[in-house]
ZAMARPA-456335 format. One line per 10 residues: number of its first residue (from 1); their letters; for each residue x, y, z of N, C-alpha, C. Coordinates in steps of 0.2 Angstrom, whole numbers, plus 2048, in hexadecimal, padded with zeros to 3 digits. Atoms other than C-alpha are relative to their C-alpha. Example, Ala and Ser with C-alpha at 12.3 -4.5 7.8 and 13.67 -1.06 7.14 Angstrom:
2
1) AS) 804:7FA:800:83E:7EA:827:804:806:800 | 7FC:7FA:7FF:844:7FB:824:7FC:805:803
//
This chain:
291
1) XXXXXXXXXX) 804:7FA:800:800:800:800:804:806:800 | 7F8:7FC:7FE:810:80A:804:802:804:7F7 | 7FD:7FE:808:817:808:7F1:7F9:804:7FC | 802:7FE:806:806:80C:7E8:7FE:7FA:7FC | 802:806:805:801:804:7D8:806:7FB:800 | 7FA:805:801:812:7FD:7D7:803:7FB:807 | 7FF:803:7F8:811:7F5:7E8:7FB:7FB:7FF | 806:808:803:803:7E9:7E0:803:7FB:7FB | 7FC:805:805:80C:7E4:7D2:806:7FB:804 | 7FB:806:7FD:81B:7DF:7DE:7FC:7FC:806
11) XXXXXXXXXX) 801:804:7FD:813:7D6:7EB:7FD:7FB:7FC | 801:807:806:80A:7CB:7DD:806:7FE:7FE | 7FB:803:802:819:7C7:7D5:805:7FB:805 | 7FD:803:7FB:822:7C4:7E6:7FB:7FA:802 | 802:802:7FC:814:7B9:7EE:7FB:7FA:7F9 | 802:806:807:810:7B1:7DA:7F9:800:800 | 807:7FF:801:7FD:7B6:7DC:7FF:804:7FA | 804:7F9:803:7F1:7C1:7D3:800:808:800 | 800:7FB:7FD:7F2:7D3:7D3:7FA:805:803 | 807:800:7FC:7DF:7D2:7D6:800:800:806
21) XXXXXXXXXX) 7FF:803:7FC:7E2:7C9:7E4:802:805:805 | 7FE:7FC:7FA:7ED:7D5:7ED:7FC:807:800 | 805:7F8:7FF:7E0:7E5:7E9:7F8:7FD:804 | 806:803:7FC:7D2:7DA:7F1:802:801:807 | 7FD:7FE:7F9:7DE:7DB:7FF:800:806:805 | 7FF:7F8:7FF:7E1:7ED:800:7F8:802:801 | 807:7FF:7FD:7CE:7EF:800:7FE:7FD:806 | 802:801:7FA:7CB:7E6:80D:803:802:805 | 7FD:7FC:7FB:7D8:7EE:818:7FC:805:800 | 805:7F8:801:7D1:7FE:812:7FB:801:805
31) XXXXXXXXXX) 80A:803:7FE:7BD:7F7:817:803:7FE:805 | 801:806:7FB:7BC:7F6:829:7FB:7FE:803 | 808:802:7FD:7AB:7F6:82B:7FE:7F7:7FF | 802:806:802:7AB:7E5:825:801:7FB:808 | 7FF:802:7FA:7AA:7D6:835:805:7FB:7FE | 7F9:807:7FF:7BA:7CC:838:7FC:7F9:7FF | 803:808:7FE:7B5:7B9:835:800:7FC:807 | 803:804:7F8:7AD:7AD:844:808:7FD:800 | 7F9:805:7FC:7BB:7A4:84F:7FE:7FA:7FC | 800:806:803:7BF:793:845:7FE:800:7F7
41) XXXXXXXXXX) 801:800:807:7BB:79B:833:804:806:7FE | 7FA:7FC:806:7C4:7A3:824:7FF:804:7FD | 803:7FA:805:7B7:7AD:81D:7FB:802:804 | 805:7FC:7F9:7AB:7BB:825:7F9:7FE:7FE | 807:801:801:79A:7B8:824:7FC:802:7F9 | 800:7FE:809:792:7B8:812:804:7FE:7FD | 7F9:7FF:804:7A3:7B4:80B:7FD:7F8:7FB | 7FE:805:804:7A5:7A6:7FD:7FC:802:7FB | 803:800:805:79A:7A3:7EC:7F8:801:802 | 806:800:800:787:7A7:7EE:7FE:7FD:7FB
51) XXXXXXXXXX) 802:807:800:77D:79A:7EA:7F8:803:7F9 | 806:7FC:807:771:79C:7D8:7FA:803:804 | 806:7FF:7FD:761:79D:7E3:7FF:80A:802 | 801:7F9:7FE:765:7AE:7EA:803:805:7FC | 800:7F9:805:76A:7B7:7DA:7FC:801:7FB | 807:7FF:807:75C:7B1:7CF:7FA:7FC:806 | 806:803:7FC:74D:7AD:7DD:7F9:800:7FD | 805:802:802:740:7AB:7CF:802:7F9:7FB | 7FC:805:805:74C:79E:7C6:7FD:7F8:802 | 805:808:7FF:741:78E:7CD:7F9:802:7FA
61) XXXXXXXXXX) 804:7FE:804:733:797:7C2:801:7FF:7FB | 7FD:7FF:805:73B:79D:7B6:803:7FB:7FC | 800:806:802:742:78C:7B3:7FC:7F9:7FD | 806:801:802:732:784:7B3:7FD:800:7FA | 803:7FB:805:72E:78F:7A6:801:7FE:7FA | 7FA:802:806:73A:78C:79A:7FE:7F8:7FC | 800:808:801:737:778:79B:7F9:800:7FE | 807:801:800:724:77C:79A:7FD:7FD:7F8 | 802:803:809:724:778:787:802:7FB:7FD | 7FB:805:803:730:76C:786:800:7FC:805
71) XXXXXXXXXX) 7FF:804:7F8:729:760:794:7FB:7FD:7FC | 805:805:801:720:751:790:7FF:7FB:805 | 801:802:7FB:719:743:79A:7FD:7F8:7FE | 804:805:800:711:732:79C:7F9:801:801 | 807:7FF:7FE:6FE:734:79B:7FE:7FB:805 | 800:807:7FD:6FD:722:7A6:802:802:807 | 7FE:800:7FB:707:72A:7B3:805:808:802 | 7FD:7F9:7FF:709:73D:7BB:805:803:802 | 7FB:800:7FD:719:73B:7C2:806:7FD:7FA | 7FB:7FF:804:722:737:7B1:800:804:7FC
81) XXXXXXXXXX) 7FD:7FB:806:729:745:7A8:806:802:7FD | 7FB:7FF:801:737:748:79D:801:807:7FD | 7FB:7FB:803:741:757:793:801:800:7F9 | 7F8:802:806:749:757:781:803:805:7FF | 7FB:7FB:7FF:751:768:786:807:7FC:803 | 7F7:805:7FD:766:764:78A:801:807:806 | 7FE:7FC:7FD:76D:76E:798:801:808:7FE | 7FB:7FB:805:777:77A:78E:7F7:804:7FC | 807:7FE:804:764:77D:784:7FB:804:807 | 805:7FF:7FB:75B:780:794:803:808:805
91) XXXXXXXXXX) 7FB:7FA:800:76A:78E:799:7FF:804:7FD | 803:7FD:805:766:796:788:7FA:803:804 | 807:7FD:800:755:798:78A:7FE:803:805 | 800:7FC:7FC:756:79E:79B:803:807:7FF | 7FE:7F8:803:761:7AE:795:7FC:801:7FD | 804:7FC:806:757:7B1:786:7F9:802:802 | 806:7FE:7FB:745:7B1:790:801:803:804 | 801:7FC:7FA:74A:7B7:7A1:805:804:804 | 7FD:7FD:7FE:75B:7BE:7A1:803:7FE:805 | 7FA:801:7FB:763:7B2:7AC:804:7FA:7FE
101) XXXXXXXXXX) 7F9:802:801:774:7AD:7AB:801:7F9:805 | 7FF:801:7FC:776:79E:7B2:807:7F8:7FD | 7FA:806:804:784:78C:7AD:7FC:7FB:801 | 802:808:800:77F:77A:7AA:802:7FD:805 | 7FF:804:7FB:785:776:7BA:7F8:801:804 | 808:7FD:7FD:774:781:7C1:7FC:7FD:7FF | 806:802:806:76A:779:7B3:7FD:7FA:804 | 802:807:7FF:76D:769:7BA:7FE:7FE:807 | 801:7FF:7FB:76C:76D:7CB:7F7:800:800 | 806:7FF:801:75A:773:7C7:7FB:7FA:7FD
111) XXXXXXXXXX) 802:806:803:756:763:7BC:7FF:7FD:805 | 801:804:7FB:759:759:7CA:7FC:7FE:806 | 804:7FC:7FA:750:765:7D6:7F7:7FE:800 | 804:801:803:742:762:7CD:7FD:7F9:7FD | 804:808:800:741:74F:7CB:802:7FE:7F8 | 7FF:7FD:806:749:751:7BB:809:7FA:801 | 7F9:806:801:756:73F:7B7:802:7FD:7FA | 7FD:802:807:762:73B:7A9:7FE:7FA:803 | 803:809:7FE:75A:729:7A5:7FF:800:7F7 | 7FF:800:809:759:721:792:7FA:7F7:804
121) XXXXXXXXXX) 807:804:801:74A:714:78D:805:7F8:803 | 7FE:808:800:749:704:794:7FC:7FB:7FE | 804:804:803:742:6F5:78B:7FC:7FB:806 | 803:807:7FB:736:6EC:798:7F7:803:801 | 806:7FE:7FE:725:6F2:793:7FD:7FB:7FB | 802:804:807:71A:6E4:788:7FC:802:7FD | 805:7FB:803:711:6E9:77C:7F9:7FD:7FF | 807:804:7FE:703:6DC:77D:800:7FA:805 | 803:803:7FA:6FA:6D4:78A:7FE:7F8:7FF | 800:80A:802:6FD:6BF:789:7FD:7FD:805
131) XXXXXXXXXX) 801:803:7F9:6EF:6B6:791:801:7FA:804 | 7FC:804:7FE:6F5:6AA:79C:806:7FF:803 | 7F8:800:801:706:6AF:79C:803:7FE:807 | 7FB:802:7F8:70C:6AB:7B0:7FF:7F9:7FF | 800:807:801:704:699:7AA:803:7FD:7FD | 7FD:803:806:70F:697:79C:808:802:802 | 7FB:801:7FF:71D:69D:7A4:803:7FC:808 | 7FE:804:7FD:71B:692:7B3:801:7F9:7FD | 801:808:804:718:683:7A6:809:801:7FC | 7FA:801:803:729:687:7A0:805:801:807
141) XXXXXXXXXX) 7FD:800:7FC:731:68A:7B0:7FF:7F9:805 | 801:808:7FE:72B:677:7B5:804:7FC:7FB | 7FB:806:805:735:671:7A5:806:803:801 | 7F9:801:7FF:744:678:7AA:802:7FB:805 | 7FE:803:7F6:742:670:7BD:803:7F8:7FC | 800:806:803:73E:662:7B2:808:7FD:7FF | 7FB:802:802:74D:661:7A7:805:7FF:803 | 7FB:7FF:7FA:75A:666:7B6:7FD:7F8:803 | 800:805:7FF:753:657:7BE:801:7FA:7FC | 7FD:807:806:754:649:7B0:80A:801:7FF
151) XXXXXXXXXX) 7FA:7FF:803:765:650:7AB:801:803:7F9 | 800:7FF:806:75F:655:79A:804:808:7FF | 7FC:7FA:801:769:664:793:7FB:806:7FD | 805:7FA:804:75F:677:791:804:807:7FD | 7FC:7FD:800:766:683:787:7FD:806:7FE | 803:7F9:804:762:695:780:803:802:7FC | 7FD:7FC:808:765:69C:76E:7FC:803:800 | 800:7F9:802:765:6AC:766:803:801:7FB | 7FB:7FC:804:76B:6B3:757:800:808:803 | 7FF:7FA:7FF:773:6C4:75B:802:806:7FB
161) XXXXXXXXXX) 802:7F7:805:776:6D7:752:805:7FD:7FA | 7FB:7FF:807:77E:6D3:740:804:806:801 | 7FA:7FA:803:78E:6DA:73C:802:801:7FA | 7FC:7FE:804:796:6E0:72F:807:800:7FF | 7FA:7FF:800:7A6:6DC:728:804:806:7FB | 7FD:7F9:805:7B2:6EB:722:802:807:805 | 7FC:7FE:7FE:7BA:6FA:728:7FA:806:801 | 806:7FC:7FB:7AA:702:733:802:800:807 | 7FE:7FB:7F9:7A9:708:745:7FF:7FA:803 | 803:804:7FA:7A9:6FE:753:802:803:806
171) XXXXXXXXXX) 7FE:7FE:7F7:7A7:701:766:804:7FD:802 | 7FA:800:7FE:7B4:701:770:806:804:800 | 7FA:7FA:803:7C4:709:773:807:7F9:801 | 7F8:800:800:7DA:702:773:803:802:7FF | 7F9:7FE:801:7EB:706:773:801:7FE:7FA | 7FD:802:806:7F1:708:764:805:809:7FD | 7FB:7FB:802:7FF:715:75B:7FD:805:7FD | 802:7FB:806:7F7:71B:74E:7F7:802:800 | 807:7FF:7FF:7E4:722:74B:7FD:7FA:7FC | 803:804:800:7D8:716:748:7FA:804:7FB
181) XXXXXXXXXX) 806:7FF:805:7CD:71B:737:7FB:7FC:7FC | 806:805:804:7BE:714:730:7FB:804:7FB | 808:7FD:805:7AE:717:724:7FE:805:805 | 801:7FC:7FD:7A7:727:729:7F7:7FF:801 | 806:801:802:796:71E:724:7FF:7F9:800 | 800:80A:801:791:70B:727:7FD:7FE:7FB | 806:802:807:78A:708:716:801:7FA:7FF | 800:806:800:786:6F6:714:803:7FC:7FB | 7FD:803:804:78C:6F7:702:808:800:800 | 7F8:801:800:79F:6FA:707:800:7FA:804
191) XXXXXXXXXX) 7FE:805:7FC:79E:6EA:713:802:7FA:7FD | 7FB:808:800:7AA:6DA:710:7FC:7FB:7FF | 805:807:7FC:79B:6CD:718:7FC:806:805 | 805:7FF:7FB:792:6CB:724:800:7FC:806 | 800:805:7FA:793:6C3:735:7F9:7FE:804 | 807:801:7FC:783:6BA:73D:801:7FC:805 | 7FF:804:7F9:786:6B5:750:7FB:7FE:802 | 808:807:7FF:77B:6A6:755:804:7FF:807 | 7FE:804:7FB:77E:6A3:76A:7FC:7FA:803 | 803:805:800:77B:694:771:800:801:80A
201) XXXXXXXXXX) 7FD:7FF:7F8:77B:694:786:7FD:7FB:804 | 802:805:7FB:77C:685:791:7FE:802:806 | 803:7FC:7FA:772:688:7A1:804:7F9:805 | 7FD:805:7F8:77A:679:7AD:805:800:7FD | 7FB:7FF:800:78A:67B:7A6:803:807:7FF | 7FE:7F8:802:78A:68D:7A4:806:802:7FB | 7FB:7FF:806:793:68E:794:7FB:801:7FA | 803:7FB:806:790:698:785:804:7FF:7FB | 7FD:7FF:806:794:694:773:7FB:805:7FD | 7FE:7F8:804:796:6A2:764:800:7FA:7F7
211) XXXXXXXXXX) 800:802:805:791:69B:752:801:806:7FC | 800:7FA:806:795:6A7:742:7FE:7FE:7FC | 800:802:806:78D:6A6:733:800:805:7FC | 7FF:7FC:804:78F:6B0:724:7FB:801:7FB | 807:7FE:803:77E:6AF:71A:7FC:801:801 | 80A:7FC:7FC:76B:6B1:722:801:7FC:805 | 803:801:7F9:766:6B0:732:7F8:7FC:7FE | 807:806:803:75A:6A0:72C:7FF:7FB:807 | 7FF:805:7FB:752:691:736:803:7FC:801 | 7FB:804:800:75D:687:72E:807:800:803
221) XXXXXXXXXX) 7F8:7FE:7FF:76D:691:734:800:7FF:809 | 803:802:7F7:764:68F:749:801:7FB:7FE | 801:806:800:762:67D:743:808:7FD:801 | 7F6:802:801:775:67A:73E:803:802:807 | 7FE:7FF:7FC:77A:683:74C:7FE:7FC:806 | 803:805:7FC:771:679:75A:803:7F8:7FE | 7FC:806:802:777:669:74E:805:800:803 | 7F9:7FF:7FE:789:66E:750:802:800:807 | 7FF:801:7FB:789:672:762:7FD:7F9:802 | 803:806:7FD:77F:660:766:807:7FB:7FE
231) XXXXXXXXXX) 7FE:804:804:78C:658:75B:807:7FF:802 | 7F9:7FF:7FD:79E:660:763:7FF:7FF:807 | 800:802:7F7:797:663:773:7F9:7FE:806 | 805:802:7FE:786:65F:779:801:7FA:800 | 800:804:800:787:64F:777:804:7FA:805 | 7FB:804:7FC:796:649:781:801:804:808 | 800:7FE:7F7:791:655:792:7F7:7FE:800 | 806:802:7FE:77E:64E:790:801:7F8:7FE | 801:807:802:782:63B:78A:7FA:7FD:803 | 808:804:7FC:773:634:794:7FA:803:7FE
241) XXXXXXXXXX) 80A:7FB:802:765:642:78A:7FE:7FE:7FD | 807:801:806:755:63D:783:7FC:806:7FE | 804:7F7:802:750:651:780:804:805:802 | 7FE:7FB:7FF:756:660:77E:7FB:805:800 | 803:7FA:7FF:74E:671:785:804:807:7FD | 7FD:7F9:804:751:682:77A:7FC:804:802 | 802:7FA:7FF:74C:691:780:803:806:7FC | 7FE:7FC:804:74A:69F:774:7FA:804:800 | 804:7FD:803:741:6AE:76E:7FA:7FE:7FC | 807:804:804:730:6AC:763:800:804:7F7
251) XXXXXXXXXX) 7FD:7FB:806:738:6B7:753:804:7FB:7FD | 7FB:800:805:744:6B7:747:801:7F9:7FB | 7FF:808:803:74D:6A5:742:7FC:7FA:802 | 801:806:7FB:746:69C:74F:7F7:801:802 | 808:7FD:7FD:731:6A4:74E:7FD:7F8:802 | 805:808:7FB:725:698:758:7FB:802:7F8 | 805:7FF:804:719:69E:748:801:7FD:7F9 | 7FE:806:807:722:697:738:802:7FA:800 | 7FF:809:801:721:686:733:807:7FD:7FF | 7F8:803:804:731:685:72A:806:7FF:806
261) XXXXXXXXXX) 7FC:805:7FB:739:685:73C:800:7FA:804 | 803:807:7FF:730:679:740:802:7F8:7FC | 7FF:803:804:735:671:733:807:7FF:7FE | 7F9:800:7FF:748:674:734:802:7FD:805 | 801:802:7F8:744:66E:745:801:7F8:800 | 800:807:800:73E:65C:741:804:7FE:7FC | 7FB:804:803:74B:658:735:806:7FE:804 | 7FA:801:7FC:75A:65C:742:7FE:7FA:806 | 801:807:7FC:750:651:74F:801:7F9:7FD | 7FE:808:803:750:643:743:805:800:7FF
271) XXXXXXXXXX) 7F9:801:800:760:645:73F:805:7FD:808 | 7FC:801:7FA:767:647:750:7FD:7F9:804 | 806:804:7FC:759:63A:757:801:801:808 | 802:800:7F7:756:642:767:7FC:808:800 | 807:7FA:7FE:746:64D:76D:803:807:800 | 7FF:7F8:7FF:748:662:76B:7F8:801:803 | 804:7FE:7FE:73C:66A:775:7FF:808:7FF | 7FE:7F9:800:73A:67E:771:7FC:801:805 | 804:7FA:7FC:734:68A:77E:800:807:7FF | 800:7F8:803:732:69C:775:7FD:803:807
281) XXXXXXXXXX) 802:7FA:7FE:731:6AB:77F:7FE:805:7FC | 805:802:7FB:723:6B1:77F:7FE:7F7:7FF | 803:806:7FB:71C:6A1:787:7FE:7FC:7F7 | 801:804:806:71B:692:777:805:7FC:801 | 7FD:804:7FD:71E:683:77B:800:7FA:7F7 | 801:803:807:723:676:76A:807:7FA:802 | 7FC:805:802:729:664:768:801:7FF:7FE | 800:803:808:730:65B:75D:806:7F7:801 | 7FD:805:7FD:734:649:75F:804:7FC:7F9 | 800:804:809:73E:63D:751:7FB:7FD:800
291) X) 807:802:806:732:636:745:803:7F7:803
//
């Protein structure tokens, strides 16, 4: 205070701070109306960052407000509502209507405040109503006991997500040197092949096999694959079975509704000569015995 202006400059420099810092100080020397801080603290009363609430006190409305056009709901249930404003969007609109400033951390504070949760769609609503259905998954939940007791082997198949072979995006990340480039577009016509992953899952041996095939996801290509796994390894961890139970979906390769898998069905059984059993999820229950 001594030096002046140039008494700011050097004690910054000496003390490696701001030279805000040390004219905050000089002020408050100056100002002695203000109240020394309580015993055991560092700051006087009032001190730190104030808190959104008390610079915008209509900003729970105001907010409100904002979201009032861009808020939807479930008509079923008054307590779900969502958003498809972004944080960042919902800061906009607050300046530009009501002239308050405030950051995406506020935003989200106020989201929260208001009942308001990052959440993404879940698949567990069905879309039709099957009658019977606790009967028909009890009737399948007595052929497992079943099977599990005889010995008999039960498995699950699924074909899973076609891929694509060729120089397209795939999830994940590695180590690697150099960048890692690809197609900027998956177009089906740059693609090499095609890969169709067929799984197979032993439930008393908790093992899962992995088939590939390269042409349609047919119910000939289920067939094969079921063949193959009975024939490498089915066969020699059930040697004592007179049936096999398959659990599967009620679509695609493997539909409970067309014949033709039924019909790709009884040929593998007469081949193999031993009982398949399907139980499709939904509830559909189908035998097929050799001829």
């Amino acid at each position: 205070m001594k030096l002046g202006a140039e008494g700011v400059k050097y004690i910054a420099q000496l003390l490696g701070c701001n030279e805000k810092t040390v004219q905050r100080g000089i002020a408050e020397l100056e100002d002695q109306s203000e109240e020394p801080p309580n015993e055991g603290e560092q700051r006087r009363a009032g001190g730190g960052r104030k808190s959104y609430e008390e610079g915008h006190p209509k900003i729970d409305d105001q907010f409100l407000k904002v979201l009032s056009d861009h808020t939807a709901g479930d008509p079923m249930s008054e307590g779900v509502i969502w958003t498809d404003l972004k944080p960042q969007e919902i800061a906009k609109r607050l300046e530009q209507d009501h002239q308050v400033k405030v950051s995406k951390t506020v935003i989200r504070k106020l989201l929260k405040k208001h009942g308001f949760r990052r959440r993404k769609a879940q698949k567990k609503e069905t879309f039709q109503s099957v009658p019977q259905r606790d009967e028909q998954f009890s009737r399948i939940e007595a052929l497992l006991a079943e099977y599990r007791a005889t010995g008999n082997p039960i498995i699950s198949f699924d074909t899973k997500k076609k891929e694509y072979l060729g120089n397209f995006y795939r999830d994940g990340r590695l180590y690697t040197q150099e960048v890692l480039k690809v197609y900027d577009h998956d177009f089906t016509s740059l693609a090499d092949g095609m890969i169709i992953p067929h799984g197979i899952y032993d439930l008393q041996h908790n093992q899962g096999y992995l088939h590939l095939g390269t042409s349609k996801d047919t119910s000939q290509f289920a067939c094969d694959c079921i063949r193959d796994w009975w024939l490498n390894y089915g066969r020699f961890a059930f040697p004592t079975a007179t049936s096999i139970l398959g659990l599967c979906d009620g679509g695609g390769s493997n539909s409970a509704l067309h014949y033709i898998f039924k019909e790709d069905l009884q040929k593998l059984v007469d081949e193999l000569g031993i009982e398949i059993r399907i139980a499709h999820f939904p509830p559909f229950l189908l035998q097929v015995q050799p001829n």
